[in-house]
C-alpha positions, 0 to 999 in steps of 0.5 A: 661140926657133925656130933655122935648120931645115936645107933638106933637112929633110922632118918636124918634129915638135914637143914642148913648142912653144908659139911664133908661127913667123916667115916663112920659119922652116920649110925649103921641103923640109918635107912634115910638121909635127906641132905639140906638146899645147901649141901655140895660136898664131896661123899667119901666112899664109906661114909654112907652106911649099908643099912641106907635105903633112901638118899635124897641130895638138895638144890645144890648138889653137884658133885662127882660119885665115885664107884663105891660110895653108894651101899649095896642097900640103897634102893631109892636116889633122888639128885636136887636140880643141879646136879649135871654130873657124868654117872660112870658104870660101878656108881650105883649100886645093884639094889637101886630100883628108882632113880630120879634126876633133877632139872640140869641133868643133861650127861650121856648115860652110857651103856652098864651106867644104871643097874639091872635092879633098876624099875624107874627112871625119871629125867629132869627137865633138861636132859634131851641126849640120845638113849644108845641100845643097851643104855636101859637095864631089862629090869625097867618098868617106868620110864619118864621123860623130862620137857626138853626131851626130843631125840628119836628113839631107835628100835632097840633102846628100849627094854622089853620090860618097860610097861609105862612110857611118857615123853615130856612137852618138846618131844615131837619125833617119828616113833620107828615101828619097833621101837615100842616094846611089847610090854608097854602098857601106858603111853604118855605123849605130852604137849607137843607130839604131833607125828602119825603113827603108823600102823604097826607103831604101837605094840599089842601090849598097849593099854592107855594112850594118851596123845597131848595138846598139838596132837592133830593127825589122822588116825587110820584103821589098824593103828590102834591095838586091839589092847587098847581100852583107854583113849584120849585125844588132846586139845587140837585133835579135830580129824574124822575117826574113820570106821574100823579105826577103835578096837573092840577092846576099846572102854573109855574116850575122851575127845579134846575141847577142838573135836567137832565132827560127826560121828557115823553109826560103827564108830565107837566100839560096842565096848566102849563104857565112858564117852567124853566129848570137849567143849567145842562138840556141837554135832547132831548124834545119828541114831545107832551112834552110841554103842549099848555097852556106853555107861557114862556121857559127857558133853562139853559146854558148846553142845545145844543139838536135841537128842531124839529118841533112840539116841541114848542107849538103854545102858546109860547110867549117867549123862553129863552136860558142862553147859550154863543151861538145862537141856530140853530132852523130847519126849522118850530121849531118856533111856530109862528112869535110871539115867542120871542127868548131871548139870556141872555149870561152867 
């Protein structure tokens, strides 16, 4: 039986709980409730105070929320894994801005179900229904995808505040153009995706891309946005970057272990400050290749071409090889006496 909890208590966390708690049990001045691995019981409307902001719920949390049993104060709930229950609209409260579903949850989130306070949303890793337009509050910055995610998302089902985006392993759809919106800043693509994107695809907003594992598709000019000043490319990438195809707002590049291409003079942006290539790049680096604005090169552990002079920009400040042996540089391949050559044995 749950005692008296004294008034100026702020958190309460439980163990071993598994009881119905009475109205009027928890204390008004309580901001955080964690409930135990074993806690699966109903939550009688009022039995949670208005001071509450954080409720985090266990593994076994699986039951109905009425409307109304959340307080207003609540900004942060976090379901434990199995919880697969449907969210009916007037269940979270107004003032939620972060909401994270465990592993099971896999329901349809219909449209009014989350509130316009919301700010992130993270699913679990079942979850993999479709997002009808209108499903996502316009108050949304985050949205995170779990693993068994693989639904097209159609234009429109996305809200124009979303500014960061990533979609779990299985996901592997055509992305519409459209459907990305323009305030997207940061978009994640896990392990699977290997679809072309289309120019027009991703919005002028965008910032960091990162494509995941499978990614293996040519990139043609005019895909990337002229925003962009992060990139990375995944294990398998392995195509030819045709000219024109980088943006000049372009900073930092990291190639996957599988690149193994040429690289013509033009390429890479004169804004691009940090190269990183993957352990399969063995290719000779023509002179006029690397941009004067390049601070910082990384090898991989396959590369063994000699590097002539002229090779290296003036700007660059550190010059990585993950390699088992010293490279041998001719005479006049080092830039200037302030590049720093770094040896990681792998």
């Amino acid at each position: 039986m749950l005692t008296t909890l004294p008034n100026g208590l702020t958190t309460l966390i439980f163990s071993n709980f598994n009881q119905v708690i009475p109205s009027g049990t928890l204390p008004n001045s309580l901001t955080t409730l964690t409930f135990s691995r074993d806690f699966n019981q109903v939550i009688p409307p009022g039995s949670l105070p208005n001071s509450l902001t954080t409720l985090t719920f266990g593994h076994f949390f699986n039951q109905v929320i009425p409307p109304d049993t959340l307080p207003n104060s609540l900004t942060t709930l976090t379901f434990g894994t199995l919880f697969n229950q449907i969210v009916p609209p007037g269940t979270l409260p107004n003032s939620l801005t972060t909401l994270t579903f465990g592993n099971l949850f896999n329901q349809v989130i219909p449209p009014g179900s989350l509130p316009n306070s919301l700010t992130k949303l993270t699913f679990g890793y079942m979850f993999d229904q479709v997002i009808p337009p209108g499903s996502l509050p316009n108050s949304l910055t985050t949205l995170i995808f779990g693993n068994l995610f693989n639904q097209v998302v159609p234009p429109g089902s996305l809200p124009n505040s979303l500014t960061t985006l990533t979609f779990g392993y299985s996901f592997n759809q055509v992305i519409p153009p459209g459907s990305l919106p323009n305030s997207l800043t940061t978009l994640t693509f896990l392990y699977y995706f290997n679809q072309i994107v289309l120019p027009g695809t991703l919005p002028n907003s965008l910032t960091t891309l990162s494509f995941g594992y499978e990614f293996n598709q040519i990139v043609l000019p005019g895909t990337l946005p002229n925003s962009l000043t992060k990139l990375t490319f995944g294990r398998y990438f392995n195509h030819v970057v045709p000219l024109g195809t980088l943006p000049n707002s372009l900073t930092t590049l990291a190639f996957g272990d599988n690149f193994n291409q040429v690289i013509p003079p033009g390429t890479l942006p004169n804004s691009l400050t940090t190269l990183t290539f993957g352990d399969n790049f063995n290719q000779v680096i023509p002179l006029g290749t690397l941009p004067n604005s390049l601070t910082t090169l990384t090898f991989g552990k396959s590369f063994d071409q000699e590097i002539p002079p002229g090779t290296l920009p003036n700007s660059l400040k550190t010059l990585t090889f993950k390699t088992k042996s010293k490279h041998v540089f001719p005479p006049g391949s080092l830039p200037n006496s302030n590049t720093n050559v770094v040896y990681e044995l792998v």
